[in-house]
N, C-alpha and C positions, 0 to 999 in steps of 0.2 A: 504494500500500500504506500501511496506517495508519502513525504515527510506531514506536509501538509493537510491533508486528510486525516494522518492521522490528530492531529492538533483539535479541529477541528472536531472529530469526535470525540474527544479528550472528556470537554464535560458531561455528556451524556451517558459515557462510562462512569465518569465518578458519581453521579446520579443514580445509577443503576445500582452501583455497588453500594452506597450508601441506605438507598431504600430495601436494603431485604431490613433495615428493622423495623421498630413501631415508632411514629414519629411522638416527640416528646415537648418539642419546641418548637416555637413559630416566629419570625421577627413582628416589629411593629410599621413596618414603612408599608407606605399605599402607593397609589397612581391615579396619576391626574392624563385626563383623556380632553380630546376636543375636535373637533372642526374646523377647516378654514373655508370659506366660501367667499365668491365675488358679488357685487348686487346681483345677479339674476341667480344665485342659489346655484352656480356653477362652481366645482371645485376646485380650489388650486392647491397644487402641486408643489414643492422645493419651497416653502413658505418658510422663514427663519422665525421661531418659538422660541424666546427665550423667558425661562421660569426663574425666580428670584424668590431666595426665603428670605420675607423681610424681618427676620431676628438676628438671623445671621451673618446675611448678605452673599450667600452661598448660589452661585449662577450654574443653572446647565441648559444647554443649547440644542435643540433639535430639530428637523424641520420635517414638515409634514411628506407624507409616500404618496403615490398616485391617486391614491381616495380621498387625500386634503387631511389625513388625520395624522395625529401625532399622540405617543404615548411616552411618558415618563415615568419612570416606576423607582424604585430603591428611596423615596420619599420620605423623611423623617414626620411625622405629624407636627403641623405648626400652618401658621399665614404666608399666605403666597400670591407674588403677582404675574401677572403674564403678559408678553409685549411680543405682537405678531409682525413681522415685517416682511411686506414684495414689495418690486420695483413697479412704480405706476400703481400705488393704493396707497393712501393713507396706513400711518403707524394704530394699531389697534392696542390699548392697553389697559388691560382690566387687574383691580386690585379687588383685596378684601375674602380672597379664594381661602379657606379653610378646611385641610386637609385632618381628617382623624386616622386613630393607629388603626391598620389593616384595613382601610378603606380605597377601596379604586373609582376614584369620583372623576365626575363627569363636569368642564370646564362649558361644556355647551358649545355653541357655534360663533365662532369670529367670521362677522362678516365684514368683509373688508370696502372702504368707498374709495371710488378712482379720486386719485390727488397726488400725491408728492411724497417722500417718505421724512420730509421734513414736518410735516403735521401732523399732529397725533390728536389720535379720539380716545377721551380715557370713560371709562363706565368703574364707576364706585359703587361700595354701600350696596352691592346685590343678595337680594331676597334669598330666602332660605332655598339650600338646594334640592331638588326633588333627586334622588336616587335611581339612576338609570343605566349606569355602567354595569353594576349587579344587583343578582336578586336575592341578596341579605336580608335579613330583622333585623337591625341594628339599632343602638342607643349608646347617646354619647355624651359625659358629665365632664364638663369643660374645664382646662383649669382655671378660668375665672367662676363658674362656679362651684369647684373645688374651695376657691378662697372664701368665696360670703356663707356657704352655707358652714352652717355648726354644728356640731356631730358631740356629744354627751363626751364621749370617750376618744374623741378623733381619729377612730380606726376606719379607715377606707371602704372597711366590708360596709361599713353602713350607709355608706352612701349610694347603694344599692337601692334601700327599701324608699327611693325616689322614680325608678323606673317603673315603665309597664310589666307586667306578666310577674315581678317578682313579690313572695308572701311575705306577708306584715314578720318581723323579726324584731326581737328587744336588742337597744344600744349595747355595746360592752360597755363596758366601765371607766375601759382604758385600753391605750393603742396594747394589741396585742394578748388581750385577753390572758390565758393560763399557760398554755403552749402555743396558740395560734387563736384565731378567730374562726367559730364556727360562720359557714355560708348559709344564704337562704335556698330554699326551693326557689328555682327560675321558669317559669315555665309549665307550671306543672311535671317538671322529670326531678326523680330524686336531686338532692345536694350531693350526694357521692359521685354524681359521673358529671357536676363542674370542672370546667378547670381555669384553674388562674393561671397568670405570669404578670411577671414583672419584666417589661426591657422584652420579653417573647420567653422569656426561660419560667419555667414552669413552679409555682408557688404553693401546689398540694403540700400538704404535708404527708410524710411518705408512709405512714402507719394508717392516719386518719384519710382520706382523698376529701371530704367535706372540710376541710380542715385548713384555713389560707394562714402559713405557718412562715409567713416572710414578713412580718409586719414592719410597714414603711409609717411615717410620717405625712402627713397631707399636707403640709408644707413645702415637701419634694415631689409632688406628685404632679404632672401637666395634663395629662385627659386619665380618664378611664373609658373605656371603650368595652358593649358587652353584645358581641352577638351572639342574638336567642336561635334563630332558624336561617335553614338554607343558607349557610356561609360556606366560603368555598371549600373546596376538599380537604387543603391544604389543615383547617384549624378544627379539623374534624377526630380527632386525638380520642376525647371522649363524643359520651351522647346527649349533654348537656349542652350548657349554655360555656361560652369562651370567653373568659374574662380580663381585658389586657389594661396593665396598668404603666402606664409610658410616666418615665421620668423626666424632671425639668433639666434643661440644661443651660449654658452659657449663652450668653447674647453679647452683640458688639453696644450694648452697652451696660454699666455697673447697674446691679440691681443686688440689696440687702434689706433686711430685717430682722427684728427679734421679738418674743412673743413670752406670756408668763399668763398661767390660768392658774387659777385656784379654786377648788371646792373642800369644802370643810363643814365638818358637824354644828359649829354655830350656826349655820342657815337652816340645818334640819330640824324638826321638828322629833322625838322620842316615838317608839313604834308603842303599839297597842299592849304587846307582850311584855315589853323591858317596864311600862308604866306599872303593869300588872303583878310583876314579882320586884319591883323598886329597884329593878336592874337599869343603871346609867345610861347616856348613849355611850354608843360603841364610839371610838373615833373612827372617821368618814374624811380619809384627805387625800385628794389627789390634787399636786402640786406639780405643772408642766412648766419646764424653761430649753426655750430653744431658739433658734434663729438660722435664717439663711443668707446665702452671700454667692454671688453670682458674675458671670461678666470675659471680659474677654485677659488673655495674658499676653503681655505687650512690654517695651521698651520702647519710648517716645524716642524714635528716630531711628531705629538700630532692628528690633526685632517688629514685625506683625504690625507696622506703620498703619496698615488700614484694617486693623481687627477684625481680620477673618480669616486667621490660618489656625487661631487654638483659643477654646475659649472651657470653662470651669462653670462648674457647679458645687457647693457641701450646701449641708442642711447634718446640723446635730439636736438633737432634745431627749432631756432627760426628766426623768418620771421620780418625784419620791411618792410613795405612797404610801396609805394607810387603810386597809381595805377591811370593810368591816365584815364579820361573818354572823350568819342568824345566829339567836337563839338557843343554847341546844338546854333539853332537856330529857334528863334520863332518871334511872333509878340505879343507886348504889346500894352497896352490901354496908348493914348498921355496925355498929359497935357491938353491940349484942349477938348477933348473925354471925360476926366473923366469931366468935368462941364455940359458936353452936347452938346458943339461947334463940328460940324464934319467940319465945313466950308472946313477945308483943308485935308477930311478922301479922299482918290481916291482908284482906282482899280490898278489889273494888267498894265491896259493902262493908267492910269493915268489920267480915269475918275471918277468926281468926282463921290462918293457913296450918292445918295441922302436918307434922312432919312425923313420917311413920318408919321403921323400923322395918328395912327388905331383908335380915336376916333374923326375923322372928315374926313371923307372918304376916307381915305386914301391921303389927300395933303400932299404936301411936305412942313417942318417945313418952315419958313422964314428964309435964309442965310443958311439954311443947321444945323439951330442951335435949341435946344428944349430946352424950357424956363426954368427957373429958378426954379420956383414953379411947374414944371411938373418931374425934378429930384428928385428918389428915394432917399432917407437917405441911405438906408441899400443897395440898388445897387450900390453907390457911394462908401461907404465904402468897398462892395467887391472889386473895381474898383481900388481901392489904395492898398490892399492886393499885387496890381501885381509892382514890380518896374519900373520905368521910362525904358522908351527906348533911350539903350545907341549904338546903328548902324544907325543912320539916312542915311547912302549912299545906296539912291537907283541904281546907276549905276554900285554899287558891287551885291545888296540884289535884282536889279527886282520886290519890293516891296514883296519880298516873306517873310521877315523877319525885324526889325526894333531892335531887341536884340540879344546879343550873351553871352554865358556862355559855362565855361568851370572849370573844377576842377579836383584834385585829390583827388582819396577817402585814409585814413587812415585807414591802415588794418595791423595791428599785427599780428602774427599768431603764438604757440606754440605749439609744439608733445614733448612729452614722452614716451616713453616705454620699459619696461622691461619685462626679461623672465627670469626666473628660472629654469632649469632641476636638479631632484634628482632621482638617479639612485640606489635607499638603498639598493638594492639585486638584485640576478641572476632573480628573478621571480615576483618584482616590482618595478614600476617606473614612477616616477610624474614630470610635469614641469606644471608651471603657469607662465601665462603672462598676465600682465596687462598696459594699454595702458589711454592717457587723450591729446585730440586737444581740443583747444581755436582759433576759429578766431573771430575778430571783425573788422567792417566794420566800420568806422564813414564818415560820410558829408552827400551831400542832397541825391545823387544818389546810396546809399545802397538796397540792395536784400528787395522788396516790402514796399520801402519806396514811399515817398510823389514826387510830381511832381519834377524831376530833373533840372526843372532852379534855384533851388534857393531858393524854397518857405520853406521846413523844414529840417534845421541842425539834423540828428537823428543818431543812430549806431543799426544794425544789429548783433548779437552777436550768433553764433555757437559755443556750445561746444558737446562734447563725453568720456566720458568715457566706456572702456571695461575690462572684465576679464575674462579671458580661462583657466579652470583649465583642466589638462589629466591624466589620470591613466590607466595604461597599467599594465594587471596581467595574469601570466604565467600560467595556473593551469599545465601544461602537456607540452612537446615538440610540442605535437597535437592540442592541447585547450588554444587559447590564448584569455580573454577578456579586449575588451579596451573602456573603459569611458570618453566621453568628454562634457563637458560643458563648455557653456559661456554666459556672460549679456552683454547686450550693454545699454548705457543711452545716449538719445541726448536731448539738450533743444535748444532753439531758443528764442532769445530777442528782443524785442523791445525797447526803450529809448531814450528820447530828448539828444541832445547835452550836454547843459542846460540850468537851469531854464530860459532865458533870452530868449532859443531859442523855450522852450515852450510855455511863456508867450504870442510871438509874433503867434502863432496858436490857440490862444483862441479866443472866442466870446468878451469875455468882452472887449480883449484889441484891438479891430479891430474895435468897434463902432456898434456892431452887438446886442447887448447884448436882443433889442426890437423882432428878425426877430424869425417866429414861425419856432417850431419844431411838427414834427410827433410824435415821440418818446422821450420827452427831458430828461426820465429816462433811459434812453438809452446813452447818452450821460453825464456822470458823470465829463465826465475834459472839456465840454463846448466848442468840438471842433468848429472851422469853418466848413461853409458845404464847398462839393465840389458843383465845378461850370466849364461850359464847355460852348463854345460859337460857334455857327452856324454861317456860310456865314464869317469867317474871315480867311484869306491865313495862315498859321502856327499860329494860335491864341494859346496862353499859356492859358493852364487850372488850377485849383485846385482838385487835384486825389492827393488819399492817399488809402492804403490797411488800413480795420479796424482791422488789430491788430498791426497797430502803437504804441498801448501802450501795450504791448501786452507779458506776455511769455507761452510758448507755450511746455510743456514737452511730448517727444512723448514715448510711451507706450514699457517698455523696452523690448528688446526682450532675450528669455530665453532659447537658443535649447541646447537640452540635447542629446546624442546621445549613444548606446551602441552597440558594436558589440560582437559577441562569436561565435564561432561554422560559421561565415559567415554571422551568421544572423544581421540583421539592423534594428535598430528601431530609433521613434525620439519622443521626447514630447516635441509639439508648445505651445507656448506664445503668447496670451492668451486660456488658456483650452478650448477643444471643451464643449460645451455650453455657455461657457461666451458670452455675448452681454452687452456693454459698453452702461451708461445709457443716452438718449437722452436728449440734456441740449444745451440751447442758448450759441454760443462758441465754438460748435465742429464744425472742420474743417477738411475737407476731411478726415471721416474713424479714422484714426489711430491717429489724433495729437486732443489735447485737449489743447482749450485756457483758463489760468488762468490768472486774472487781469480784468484790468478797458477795456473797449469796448471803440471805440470811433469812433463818425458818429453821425450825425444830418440831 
């Protein structure tokens, strides 16, 4: 085959080979289409199209084919103008064009009037555009109105429950919810076969798929774009609805801010419950400080004289919080109880519970009390595990209850991110963005911690790092290919408080140290077992998840994405034949537990 030839087929080979997997990621750039015609609705031909992003000042040049049309594609989402130029017509030049991510918009028909190409006709300010390049559902939340609307918790999922087709859903609290933010139904199709991206790289969370576990700031965010039906093949990944969330970038000119929310328990109002047993307000604080900064990077004389060969974007904000948790209310074991005395144990009705003797026929103990020498050691000391009961009013409790707890969890929470665009020439052009969230969750009632009254002080700890590189290469007016990759890393932590709060969940220091285990190699930090009790009205248990001690790195994900010629391809992470090797500690599929296990 000639040298050329083969060249030639070059990308539709790597096309090919790429696509044997399942695609995973999509970019965000669209195309703009149009028309040229002369007064009589005659076509022209070799017509010079030139497109201008006016954020950027980023020019591409193309001119229309034998039909009068011209297509521009590899399109970052943003404002665009367009200026038609032949010989013997007026200059035609229309602004105000707004392109969304993954859209292929239609610029309509330039018609051209015989004159000079020194005159120009310009058309502004044009009407909303009807959709006719394709036949999408589509809905698109701008980032101007990104900026005015308010969002409780400022997490971007909720900016959702503004569009059509999608169900009413409650605010988070705060960006980022517990590990990620639950999704709505869109559409009527489950939440599990959404998908989100950021930048095109895909934002599932890799355990939960409902679960958008890349939480951004809505201060970096420039559209969100959500197609429900009939979108093209390409973002056809799942069966849902496809969620693209396009980040802001640099502009040729400086643009900054900083921002500071507060909410706190003084503006609340005490709940119905905390009035009712003289329980406080809980504290209630979510405290945001953040700010953005923008713009082009330059050397007045020396480097990027006309700021458009590299321009920046950060956006950082940080979270302290104070997050309050219900109510809880349970029944502890008395003073009395733990000896073996039930004398004064009663019911709902405020009968007493009689306790009977299964190695003598079932009699009832004498006084309701079990002797001295018939108390276990090691059931005693689980008995003490639980704290005294501090609600003894049963004319509030109905004896439904005998203890009350209440807390706030401590939860920090940090985002970063930046985005780079470099424009080095007419026919290539890169931007990387790279992004890192921290939350941490500390007290008893953290994401798949230990029993919530009380029993283990521990912290929950989500982080994420990601990084989206892009490359957009012109070969031709005709031939444009654009490359996109990204990795995402998430981990997940477990950890005592501290040692102290450790100490107090071990066997040795609870009196336990004699009681058998099934497994006791299995249990290397000598937890307590759990324990759960029948026939008691809200009886408090000992439940813990066993990766309490536990971290947990989930399996990065890696989409690579190329388009040319139209064509689409993707290569998944982890490679089709990999199979992850089976090992005591994997949990659910995709996450792998590394560290000490703990259960007995």
């Amino acid at each position: 085959m000639p040298k050329r030839g083969a060249l030639k087929l070059l990308p539709f080979l790597l096309a090919a080979a790429l696509s044997a997997g399942q695609l995973l990621a999509q970019t965000v750039t669209g195309t703009i289409t149009g028309t040229v015609t002369d007064p009589s609705d005659q076509v022209i031909a070799g017509a010079k199209v030139t497109l201008t992003n006016d954020r950027t000042g980023e020019i591409r040049v193309v001119s229309t084919n034998d039909t009068g049309m011209f297509s521009i594609g590899a399109l970052e989402p943003g404002p665009y103008s367009i200026k038609v130029e032949q010989g013997g017509f007026k200059t035609s030049r229309r602004t105000g064009i707004v392109l969304s991510a993954n859209e292929r918009l239609s610029a309509g028909d330039f018609q051209l009037s015989i004159g000079s190409l020194s005159e120009t006709v310009t058309v502004e300010a044009q009407a909303v555009v009807v959709q006719t390049a394709s036949a999408e559902h589509s809905s698109v939340i701008s980032g101007s109105q990104v900026d005015q609307l308010q969002m409780r918790g400022r997490d971007p999922v909720s900016l959702l429950k503004i569009l059509p087709g999608v169900a009413s859903f409650s605010d988070s609290e705060a960006l980022g919810s517990d590990y990620g933010t639950g999704t709505p139904t869109i559409g009527g199709v489950s939440n599990n076969t959404n998908h989100l991206a950021i930048d095109g790289v895909t934002s599932n969370d890799l355990g939960t798929p409902s679960v958008f576990s890349s939480p951004i700031s809505m201060d970096a965010i420039g559209e969100v774009k959500t197609l429900l039906t009939s979108y093209q093949a390409e973002y056809g990944g799942n069966g849902g609805a496809v969620v693209q969330i396009v980040t802001k970038s640099g502009t040729q000119q400086f643009h900054g801010g900083a921002y500071w929310y507060k909410r706190h328990e003084m503006f609340n109002a005490n709940t119905f419950f905390n009035n009712q047993t003289g329980t406080p307000k809980a504290k209630y604080r979510y405290i945001t400080l953040g700010g953005s900064i923008s713009g082009p990077v330059y050397i007045p004389g020396k480097f990027n004289r006309n700021k458009d060969k590299l321009f920046f974007f950060y956006n950082v904000e940080d979270w302290g919080t104070k997050q309050p948790q219900g109510l809880r209310q349970v029944t502890m074991p008395t003073a009395l109880e733990r000896t073996g005395d039930f004398s004064q144990t009663v019911d709902l009705n405020n009968k007493m519970i009689v306790i009977k003797d299964p190695t003598n026929n079932g009699t009832a103990f004498t006084d309701n009390k079990i002797p001295a020498n018939r108390v276990i050691a090691n059931g005693q000391s689980i008995l003490n595990i639980f704290p005294l009961p501090n609600f003894p009013n049963r004319a509030i409790s109905g004896g439904n209850y005998n203890y009350t707890f209440q807390e706030s969890l401590d939860v920090p929470k940090l985002s970063h991110l930046f985005r780079i665009d470099l424009p080095v020439s007419a026919v290539n052009k890169f931007s990387l963005r790279g992004s890192h969230w921290y939350s941490d969750q500390g007290g008893y009632a953290c994401s798949s911690c230990a029993s919530n009254w009380g029993l283990f002080k521990q912290h929950y700890r989500f982080a994420e790092e990601g990084l989206t590189f892009n490359w957009v290469h012109i070969f031709s007016p005709t031939i444009v290919n654009e490359f996109n990759v990204g990795v995402r890393n998430n981990k997940e932590k477990w950890y005592p408080d501290t040692d102290k709060d450790l100490q107090g969940f071990q066997r040795a220091n609870r009196g336990l140290s004699t009681l058998g285990q099934w497994y006791p190699q299995d249990n290397d930090l000598g937890i307590i077992p759990q324990a759960s009790f029948g026939g008691v009205t809200g009886g408090a248990s000992i439940s813990y998840d066993g990766r309490g001690m536990s971290t947990i790195h989930l399996i990065p994900t890696l989409p690579i994405r190329t388009r040319c010629w139209g064509i689409s391809a993707a290569i998944p992470n982890p490679p089709r034949g990999f199979t992850p090797p089976r090992m005591p500690g994997w949990a659910s599929g995709s996450r792998k537990t590394v560290g000490r296990r703990a259960g007995g």
